[in-house]
C-alpha positions in Angstrom: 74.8 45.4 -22.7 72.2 48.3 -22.1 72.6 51.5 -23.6 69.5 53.3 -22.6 68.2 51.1 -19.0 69.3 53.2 -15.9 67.5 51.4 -13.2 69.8 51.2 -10.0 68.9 47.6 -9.6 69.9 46.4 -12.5 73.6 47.8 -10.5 73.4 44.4 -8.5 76.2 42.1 -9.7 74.8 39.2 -7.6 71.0 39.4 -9.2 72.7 40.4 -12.9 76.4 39.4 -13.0 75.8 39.2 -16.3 74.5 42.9 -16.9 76.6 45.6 -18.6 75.6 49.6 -18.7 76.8 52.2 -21.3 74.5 54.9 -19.3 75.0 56.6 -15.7 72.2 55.0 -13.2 69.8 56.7 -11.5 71.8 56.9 -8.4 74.3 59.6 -10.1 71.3 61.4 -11.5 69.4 61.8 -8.0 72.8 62.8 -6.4 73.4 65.4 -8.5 69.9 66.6 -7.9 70.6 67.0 -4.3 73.5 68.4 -5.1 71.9 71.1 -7.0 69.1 71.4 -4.5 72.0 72.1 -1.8 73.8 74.4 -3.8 71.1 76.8 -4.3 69.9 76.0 -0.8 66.5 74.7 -2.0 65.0 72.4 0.8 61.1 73.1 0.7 60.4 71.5 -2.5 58.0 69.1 -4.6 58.8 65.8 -6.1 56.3 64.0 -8.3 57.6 60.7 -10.6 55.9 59.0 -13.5 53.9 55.5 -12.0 56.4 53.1 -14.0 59.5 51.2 -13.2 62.0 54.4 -14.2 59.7 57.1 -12.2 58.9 54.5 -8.9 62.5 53.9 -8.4 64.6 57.3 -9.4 61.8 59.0 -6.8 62.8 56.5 -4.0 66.3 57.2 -4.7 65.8 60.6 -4.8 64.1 60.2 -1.4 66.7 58.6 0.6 69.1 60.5 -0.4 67.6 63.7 -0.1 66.5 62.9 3.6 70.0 62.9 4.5 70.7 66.2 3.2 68.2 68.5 5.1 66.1 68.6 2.2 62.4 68.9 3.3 59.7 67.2 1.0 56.4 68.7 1.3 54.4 66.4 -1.5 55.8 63.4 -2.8 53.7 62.2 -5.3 53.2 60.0 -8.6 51.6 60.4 -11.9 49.7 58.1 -14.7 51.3 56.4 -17.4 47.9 55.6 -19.1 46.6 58.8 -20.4 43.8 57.0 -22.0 42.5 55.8 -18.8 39.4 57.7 -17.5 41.0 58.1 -14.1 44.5 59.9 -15.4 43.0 63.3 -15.8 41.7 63.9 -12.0 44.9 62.5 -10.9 46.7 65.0 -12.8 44.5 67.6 -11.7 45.2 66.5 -8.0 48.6 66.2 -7.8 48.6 69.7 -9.2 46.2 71.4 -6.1 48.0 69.4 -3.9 51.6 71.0 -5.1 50.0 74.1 -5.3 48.5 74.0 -1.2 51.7 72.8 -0.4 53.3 76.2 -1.7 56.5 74.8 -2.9 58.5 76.4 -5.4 60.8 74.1 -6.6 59.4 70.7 -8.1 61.3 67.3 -9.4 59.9 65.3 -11.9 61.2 62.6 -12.5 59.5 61.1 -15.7 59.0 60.0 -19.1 58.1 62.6 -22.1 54.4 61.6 -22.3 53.5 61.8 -18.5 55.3 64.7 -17.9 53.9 66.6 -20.7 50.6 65.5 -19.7 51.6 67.4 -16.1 52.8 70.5 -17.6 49.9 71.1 -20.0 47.7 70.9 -16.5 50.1 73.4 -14.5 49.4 75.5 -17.4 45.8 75.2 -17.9 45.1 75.1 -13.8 47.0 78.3 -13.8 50.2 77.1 -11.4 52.2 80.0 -10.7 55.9 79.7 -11.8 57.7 77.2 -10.3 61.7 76.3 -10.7 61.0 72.2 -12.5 64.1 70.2 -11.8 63.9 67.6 -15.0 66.1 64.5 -16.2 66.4 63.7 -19.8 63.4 61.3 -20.0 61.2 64.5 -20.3 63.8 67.3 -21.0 64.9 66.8 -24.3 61.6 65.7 -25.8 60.0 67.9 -28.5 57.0 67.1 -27.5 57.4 68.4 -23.6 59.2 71.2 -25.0 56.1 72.3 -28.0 53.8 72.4 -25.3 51.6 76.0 -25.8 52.6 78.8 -23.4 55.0 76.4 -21.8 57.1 79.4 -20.9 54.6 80.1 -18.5 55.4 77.3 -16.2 58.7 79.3 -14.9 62.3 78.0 -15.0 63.3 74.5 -16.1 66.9 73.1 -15.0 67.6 69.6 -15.9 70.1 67.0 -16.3 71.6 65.4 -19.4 74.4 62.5 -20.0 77.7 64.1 -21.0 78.1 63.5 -24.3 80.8 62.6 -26.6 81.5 62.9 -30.7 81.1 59.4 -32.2 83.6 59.4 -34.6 82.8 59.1 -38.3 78.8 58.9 -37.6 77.9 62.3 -38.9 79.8 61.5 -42.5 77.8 58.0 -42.3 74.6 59.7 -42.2 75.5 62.1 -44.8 76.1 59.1 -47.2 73.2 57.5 -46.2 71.1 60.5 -47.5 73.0 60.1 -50.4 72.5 57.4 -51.4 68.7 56.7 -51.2 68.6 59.7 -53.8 70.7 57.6 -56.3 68.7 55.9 -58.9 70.5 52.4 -58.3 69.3 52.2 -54.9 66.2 53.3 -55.6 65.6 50.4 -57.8 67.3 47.7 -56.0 65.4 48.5 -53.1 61.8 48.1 -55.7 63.1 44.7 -56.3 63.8 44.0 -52.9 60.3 45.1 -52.1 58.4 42.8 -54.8 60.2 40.0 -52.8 58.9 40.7 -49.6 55.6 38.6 -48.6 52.4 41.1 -48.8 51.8 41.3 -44.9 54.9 43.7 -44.7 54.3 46.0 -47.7 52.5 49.5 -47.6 54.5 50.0 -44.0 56.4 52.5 -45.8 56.9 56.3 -44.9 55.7 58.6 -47.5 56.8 61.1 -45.1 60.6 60.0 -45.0 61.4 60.8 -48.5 61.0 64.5 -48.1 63.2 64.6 -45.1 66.9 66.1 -45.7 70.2 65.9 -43.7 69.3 69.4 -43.2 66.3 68.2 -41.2 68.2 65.7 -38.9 71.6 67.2 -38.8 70.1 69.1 -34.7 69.5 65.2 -33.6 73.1 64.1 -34.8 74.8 65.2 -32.0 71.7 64.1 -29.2 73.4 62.7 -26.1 72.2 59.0 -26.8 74.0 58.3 -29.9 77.2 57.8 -27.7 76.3 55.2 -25.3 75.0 53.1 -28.4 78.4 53.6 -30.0 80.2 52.4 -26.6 77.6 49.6 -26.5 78.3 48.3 -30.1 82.3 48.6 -29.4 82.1 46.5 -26.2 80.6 43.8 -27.6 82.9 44.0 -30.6 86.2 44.1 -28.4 84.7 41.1 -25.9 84.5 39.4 -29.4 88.0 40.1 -30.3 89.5 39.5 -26.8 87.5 36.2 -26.7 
């Protein structure tokens, strides 16, 4: 029972009978990128997808569908994963001159957070003009994509996110949480519970984490993935019942 994997083949009941989704797959997500694509009447356009199993196969989906909806591609291309390797910057730099020669003003990226900030910081730097960015949100909702300096200047960003749902009772459950870890009794059970713990998993604590408040978390309470892991713990919890 997956509550985050949205890989179209992971759809075939003969090759996963077993497999269970809480998530739409990447097959609804490219459709309603054509669908946006038609609705504006965008068909000269750019589409550029993280190299990795999520980017590879939402871009070929993207592909054949789009092909059958007068939608012209003029680059198609895909991006590094490993930022660290020597190669990644003059493939980023590439991809960008190629979209730019291409003079496309409407590009799809499908990707993760890191590869796609790692795009948008070049557009920026190379000096792309505006473009329209049609994102998903593997990149979209990211902080870090979204902190990027001057990322205004990339032009307009439309994207897609999972329809979300309240999860009932969760934001009271955090609440308490907070709560409680500033109560002296859990404090202290938790320093006993510490000098229990064999040496190789001490000093893994975040000095950071006891400054944070509810204040601080309450905007990431209501992010669009906290539902599908809800829907993923209840199905496994009525299979258990019905069983």
């Amino acid at each position: 029972v997956s509550y985050g994997a949205s890989s179209e083949k992971l759809g075939n009941t003969e090759m996963y009978p077993s497999f269970y989704r809480t998530v739409p797959s990447d097959k609804n997500l490219v459709e309603a990128v054509v669908l946006l694509l038609n609705k504006f009447g965008w068909n000269w356009i750019a589409t550029v997808g993280s190299d990795d199993e999520y980017g590879r196969g939402a871009q070929g989906l993207f592909l054949s569908i789009a092909g059958n909806h007068s939608i012209c591609i003029a680059f198609e291309g895909l991006i590094p994963t490993d930022l660290a390797d020597p190669k990644a910057k003059n493939q980023l730099e590439d991809t960008i001159k190629l979209i730019n020669n291409t003079k496309v003003n409407i590009i799809v990226l499908f990707a993760f957070s890191q590869p796609a900030q790692a795009l948008l910081e070049h557009s920026i730097s190379m000096g792309l003009s505006k473009k329209v960015w049609i994102g998903t949100e593997a990149w979209m909702l990211s902080d870090i994509a979204a902190s990027i300096p001057n990322i205004q200047s990339i032009g307009t960003v439309l994207g897609f996110v999972m329809k979300a749902g309240t999860v009932p009772g969760f934001q009271k459950y955090v609440a308490d949480l907070f709560t409680s870890v500033q109560q002296d009794k859990f404090c202290q059970e938790s320093k006993e519970f510490n000098h229990r713990m064999s040496s190789d998993t001490l000093d893994t604590h975040c000095k950071q984490c006891d400054h944070i408040s509810l204040h601080d978390v309450s905007s990431t309470l209501s992010h669009s993935q906290i539902q599908p892991v809800y829907v993923a713990a209840h199905s496994v919890a009525y299979a258990l019942h019905r069983a």
